[in-house]
Steps between C-alpha positions, in 0.01 A plus 500: 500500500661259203245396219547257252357587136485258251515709140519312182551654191543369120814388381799345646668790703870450513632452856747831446226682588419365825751717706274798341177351644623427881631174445222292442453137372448502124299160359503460151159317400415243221260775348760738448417710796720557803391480886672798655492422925622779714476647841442833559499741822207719376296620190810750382745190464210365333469773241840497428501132392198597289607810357860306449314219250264784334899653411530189395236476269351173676163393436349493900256168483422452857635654860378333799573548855583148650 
């Protein structure tokens, strides 16, 4: 079954990354943060996204499921 997270971190994450993170939809906000949308098949693709912006260093604000 596909879920839909909606993760948003600090920063403006370049869009290079998002073929690391499943191909999401990056949203760069006003306050500096970005709005990270992606659809995953199950909680192991959704680790990987996470564990992929902790490599990153990325300050995790907010993950929702939509």
């Amino acid at each position: 079954m596909n879920r839909t997270y909606v993760i948003r971190i600090d920063g403006h994450l370049d869009a290079h990354w998002t073929p690391w993170l499943g191909d999401p939809t990056l949203s760069h906000q006003p306050d500096g943060t970005t709005t990270i949308t992606v659809t995953v098949t199950d909680q192991t693709q959704l680790y990987g996204v996470l564990t992929t912006l902790r490599d990153l260093n990325a300050v995790l604000l907010a993950l929702q499921l939509t």
